[in-house]
N, CA, C and O of each residue as an XYZ file, in Angstrom:
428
protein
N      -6.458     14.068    -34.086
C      -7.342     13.977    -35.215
C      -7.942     12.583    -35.340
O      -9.038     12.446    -35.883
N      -7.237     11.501    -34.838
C      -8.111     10.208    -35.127
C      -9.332      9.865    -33.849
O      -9.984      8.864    -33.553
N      -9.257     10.939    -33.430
C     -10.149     10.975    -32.438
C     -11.462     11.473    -32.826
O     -12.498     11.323    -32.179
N     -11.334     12.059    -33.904
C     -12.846     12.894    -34.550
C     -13.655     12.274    -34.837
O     -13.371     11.337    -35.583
N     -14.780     12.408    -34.503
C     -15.731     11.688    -35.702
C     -15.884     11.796    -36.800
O     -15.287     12.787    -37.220
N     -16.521     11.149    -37.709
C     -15.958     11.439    -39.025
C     -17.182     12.893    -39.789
O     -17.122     13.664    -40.746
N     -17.925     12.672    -38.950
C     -18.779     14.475    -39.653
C     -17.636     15.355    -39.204
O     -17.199     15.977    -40.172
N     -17.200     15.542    -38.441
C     -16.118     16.538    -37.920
C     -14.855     16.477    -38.836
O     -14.298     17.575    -38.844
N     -14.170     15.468    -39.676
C     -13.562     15.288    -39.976
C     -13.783     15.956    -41.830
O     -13.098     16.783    -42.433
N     -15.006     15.178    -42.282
C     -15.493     15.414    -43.560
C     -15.896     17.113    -43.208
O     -15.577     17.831    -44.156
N     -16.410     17.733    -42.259
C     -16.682     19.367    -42.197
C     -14.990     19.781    -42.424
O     -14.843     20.497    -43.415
N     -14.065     19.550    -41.895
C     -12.723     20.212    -41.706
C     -12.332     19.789    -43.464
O     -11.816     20.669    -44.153
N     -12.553     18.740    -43.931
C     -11.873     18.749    -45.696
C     -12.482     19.550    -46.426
O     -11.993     19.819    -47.523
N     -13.364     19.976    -46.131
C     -14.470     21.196    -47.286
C     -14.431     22.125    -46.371
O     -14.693     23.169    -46.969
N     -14.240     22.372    -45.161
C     -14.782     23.905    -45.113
C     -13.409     24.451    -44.066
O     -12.962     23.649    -43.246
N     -12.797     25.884    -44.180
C     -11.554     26.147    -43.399
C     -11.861     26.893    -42.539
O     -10.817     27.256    -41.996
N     -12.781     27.389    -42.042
C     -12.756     28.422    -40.948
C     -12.189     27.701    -39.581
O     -11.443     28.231    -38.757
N     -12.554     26.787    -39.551
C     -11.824     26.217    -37.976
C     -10.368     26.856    -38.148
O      -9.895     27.461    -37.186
N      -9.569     26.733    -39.451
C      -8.197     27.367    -39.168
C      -7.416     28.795    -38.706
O      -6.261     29.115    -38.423
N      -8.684     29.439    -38.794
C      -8.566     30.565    -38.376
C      -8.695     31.503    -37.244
O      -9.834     31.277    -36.836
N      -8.128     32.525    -36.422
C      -8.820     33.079    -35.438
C      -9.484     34.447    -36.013
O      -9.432     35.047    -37.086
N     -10.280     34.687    -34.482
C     -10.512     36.048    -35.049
C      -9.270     37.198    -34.750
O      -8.367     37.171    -33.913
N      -9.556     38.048    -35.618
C      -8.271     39.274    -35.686
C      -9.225     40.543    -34.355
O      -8.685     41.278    -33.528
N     -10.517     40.384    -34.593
C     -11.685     41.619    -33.826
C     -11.433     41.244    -32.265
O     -12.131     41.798    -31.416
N     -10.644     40.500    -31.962
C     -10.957     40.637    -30.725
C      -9.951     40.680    -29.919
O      -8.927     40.477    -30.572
N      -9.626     40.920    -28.309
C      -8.253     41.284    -27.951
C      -7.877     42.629    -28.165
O      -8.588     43.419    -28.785
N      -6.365     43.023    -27.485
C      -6.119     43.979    -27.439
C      -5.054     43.910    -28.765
O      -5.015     42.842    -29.377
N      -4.171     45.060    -29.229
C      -3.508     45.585    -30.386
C      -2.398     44.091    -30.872
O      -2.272     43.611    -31.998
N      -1.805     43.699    -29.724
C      -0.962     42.530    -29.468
C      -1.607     41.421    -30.270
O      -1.215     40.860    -31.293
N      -2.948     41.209    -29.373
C      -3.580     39.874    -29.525
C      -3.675     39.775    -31.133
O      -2.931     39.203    -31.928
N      -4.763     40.475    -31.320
C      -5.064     41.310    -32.787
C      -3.690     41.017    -33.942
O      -3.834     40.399    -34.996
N      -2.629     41.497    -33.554
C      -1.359     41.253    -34.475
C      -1.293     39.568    -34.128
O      -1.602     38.925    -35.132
N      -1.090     39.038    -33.403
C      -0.665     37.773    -33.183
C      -1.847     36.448    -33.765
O      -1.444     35.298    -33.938
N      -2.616     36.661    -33.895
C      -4.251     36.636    -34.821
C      -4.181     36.622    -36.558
O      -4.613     35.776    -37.342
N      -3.584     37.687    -36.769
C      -3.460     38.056    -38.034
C      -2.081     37.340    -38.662
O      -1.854     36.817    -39.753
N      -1.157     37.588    -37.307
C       0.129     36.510    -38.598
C      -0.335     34.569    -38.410
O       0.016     33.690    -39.196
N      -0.961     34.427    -37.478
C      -1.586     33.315    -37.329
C      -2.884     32.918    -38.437
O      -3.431     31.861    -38.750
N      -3.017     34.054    -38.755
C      -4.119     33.670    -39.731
C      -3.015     33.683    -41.560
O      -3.257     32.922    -42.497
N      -2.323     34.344    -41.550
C      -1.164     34.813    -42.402
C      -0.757     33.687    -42.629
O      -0.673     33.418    -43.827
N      -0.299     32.461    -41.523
C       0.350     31.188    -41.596
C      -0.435     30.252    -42.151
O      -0.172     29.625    -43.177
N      -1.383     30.151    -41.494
C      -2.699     29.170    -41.961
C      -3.030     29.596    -43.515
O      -3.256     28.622    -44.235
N      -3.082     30.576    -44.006
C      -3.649     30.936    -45.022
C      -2.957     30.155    -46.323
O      -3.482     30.180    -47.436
N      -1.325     29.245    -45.947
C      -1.111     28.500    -46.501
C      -2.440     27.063    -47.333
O      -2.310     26.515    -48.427
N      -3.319     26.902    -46.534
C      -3.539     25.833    -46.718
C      -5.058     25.976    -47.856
O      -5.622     25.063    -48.460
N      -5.355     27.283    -47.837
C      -6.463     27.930    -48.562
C      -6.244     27.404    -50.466
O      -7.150     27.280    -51.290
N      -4.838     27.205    -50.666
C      -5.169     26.402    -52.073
C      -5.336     24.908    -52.117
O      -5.664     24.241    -53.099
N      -5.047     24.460    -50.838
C      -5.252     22.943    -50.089
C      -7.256     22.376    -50.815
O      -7.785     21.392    -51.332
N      -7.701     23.971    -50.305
C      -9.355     23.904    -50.155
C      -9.542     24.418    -51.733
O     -10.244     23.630    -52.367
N      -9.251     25.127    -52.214
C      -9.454     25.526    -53.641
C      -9.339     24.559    -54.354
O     -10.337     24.240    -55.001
N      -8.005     23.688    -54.508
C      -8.044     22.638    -55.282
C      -9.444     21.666    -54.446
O     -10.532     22.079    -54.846
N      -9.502     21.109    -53.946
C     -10.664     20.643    -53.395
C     -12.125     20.644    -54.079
O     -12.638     19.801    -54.815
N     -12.765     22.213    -53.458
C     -13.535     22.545    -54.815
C     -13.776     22.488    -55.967
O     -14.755     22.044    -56.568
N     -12.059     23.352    -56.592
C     -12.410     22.791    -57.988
C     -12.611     21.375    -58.084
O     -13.594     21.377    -58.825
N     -12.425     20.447    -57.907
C     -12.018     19.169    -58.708
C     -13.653     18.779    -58.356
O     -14.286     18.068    -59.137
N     -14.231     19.287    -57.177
C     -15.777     18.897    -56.526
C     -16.776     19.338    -58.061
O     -17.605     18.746    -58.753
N     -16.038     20.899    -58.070
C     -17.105     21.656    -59.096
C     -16.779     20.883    -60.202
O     -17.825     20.770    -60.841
N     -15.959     20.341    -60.720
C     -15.413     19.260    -62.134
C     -15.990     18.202    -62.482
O     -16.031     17.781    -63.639
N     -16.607     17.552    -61.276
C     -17.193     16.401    -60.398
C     -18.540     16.893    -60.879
O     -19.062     16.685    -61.974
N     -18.850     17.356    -60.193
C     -20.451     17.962    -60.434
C     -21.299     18.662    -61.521
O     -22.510     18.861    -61.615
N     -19.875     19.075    -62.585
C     -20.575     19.480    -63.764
C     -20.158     18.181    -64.742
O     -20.526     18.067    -65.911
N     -19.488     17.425    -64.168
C     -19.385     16.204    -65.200
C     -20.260     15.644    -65.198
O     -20.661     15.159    -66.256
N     -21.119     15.415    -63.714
C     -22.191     14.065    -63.628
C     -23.267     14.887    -64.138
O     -24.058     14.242    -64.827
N     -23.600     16.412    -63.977
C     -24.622     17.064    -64.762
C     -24.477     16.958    -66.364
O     -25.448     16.991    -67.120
N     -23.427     16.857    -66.692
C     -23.293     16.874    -68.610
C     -23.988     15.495    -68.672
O     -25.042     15.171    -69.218
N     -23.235     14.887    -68.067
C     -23.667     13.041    -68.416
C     -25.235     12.954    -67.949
O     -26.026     12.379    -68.698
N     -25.674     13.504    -66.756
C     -27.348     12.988    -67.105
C     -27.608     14.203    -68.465
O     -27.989     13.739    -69.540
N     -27.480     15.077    -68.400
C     -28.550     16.213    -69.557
C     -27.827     15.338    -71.214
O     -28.648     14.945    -72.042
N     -26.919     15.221    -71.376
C     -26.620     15.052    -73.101
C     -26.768     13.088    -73.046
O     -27.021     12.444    -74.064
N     -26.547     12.436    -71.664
C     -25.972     11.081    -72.271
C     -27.959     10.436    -72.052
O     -28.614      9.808    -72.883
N     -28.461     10.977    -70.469
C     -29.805     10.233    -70.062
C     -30.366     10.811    -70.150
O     -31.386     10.479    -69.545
N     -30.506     12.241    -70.883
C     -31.328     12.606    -71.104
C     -32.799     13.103    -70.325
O     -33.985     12.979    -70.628
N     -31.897     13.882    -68.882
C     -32.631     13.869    -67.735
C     -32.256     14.888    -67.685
O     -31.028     14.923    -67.613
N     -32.953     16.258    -67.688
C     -32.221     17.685    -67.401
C     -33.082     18.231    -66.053
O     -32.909     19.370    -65.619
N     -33.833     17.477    -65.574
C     -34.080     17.573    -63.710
C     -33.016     16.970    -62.974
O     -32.474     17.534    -62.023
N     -32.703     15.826    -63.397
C     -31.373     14.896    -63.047
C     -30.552     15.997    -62.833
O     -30.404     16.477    -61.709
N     -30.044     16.402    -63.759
C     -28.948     17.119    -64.173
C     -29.170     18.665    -63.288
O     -28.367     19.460    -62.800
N     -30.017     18.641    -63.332
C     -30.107     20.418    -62.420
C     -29.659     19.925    -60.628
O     -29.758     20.779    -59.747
N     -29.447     19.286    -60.479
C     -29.333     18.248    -59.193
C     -27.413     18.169    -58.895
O     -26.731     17.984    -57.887
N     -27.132     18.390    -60.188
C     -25.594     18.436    -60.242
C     -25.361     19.847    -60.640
O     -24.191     20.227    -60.596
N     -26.092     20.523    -60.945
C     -25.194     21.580    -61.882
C     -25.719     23.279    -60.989
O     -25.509     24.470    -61.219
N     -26.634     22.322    -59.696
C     -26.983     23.668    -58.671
C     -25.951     23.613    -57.739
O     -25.524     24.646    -57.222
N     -25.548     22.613    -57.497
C     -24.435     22.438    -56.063
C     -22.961     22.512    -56.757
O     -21.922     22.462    -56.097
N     -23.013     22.649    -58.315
C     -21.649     23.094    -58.762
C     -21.529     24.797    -58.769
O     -20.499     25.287    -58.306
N     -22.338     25.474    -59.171
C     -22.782     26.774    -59.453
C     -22.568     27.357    -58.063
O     -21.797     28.313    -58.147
N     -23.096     27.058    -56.415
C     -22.541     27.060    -55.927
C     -20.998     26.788    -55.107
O     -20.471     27.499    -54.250
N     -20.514     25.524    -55.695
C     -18.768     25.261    -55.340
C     -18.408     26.191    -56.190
O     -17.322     26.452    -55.674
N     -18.487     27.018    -57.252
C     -18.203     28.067    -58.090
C     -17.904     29.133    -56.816
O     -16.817     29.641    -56.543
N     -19.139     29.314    -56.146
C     -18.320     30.976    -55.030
C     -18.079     30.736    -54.591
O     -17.275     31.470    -54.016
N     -18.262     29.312    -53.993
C     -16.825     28.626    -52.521
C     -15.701     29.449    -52.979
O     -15.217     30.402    -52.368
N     -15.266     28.893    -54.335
C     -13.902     29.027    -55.046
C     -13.665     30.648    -54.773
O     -13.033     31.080    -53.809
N     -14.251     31.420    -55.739
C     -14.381     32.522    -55.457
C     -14.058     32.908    -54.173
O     -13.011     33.553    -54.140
N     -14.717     32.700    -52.845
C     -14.637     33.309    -51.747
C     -13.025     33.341    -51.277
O     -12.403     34.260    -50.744
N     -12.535     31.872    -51.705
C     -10.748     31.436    -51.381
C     -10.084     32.201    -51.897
O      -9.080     32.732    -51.423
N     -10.768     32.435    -53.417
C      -9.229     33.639    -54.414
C      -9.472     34.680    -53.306
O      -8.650     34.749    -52.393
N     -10.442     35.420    -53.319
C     -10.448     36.637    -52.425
C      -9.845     36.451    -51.263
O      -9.344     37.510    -50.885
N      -9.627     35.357    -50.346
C      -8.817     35.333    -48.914
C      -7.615     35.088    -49.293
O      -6.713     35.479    -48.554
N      -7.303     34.442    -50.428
C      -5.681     34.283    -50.840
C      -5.185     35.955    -51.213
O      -4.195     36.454    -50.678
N      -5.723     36.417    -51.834
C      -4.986     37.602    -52.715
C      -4.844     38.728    -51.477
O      -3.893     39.489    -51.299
N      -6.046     38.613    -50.689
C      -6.148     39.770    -49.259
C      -5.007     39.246    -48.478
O      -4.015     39.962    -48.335
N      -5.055     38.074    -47.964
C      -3.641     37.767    -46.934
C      -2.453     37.885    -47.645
O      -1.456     37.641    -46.964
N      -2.238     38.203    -48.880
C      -0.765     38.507    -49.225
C      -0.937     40.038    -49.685
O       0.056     40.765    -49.645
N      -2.089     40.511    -50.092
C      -1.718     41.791    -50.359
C      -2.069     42.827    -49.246
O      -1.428     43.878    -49.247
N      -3.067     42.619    -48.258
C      -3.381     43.594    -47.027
C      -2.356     43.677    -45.825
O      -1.694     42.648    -45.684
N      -2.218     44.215    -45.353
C      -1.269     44.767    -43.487
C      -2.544     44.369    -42.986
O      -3.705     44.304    -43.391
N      -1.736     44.068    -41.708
C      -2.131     43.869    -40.115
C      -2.904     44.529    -39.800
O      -2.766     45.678    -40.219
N      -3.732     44.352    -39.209
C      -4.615     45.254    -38.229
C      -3.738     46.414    -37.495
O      -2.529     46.401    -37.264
N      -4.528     47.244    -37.250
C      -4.050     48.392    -36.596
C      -3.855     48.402    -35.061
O      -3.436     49.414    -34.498
């Protein structure tokens, strides 16, 4: 890891798919061995949630403070579009958390 550059590094703290494999590909074996591998990793998915949130916390704070304190509500749409989105980041994580503990293996 200290070998990364640091875009590679800052992509891996916000975004998790590198941790994952695919389950679609391979034979029945591979496929199972995929899925508890993804099962393991899936530890780290509140790693990235907390992340977000505190981003989306971040971003609707600096939007309150330009719209009520400077009185800039273009300012403020500048913070409160890229929070609205970290909103379904979040979203997308509850849904991979609740599926890897409540779904079976591939077939």
């Amino acid at each position: 890891m200290a070998d990364c550059p640091f875009r590679i590094l800052l992509y891996r703290y916000f975004f998790f798919g590198w941790l994952f494999k695919d389950v679609n590909q391979g034979n029945v074996f591979e496929r199972s061995v995929a899925w508890r591998h993804n099962q393991y990793q899936a530890r780290w998915l509140t790693t990235y949630l907390r992340r977000w949130l505190f981003m989306s916390c971040m971003l609707y704070g600096f939007g309150a403070v330009c719209e009520m304190l400077l009185r800039a509500p273009l300012l403020s749409a500048f913070f409160f579009v890229p929070m609205a989105l970290s909103m379904s980041i979040n979203a997308v994580i509850g849904a991979l958390i609740l599926g890897f503990k409540s779904l079976s293996g591939p077939l």
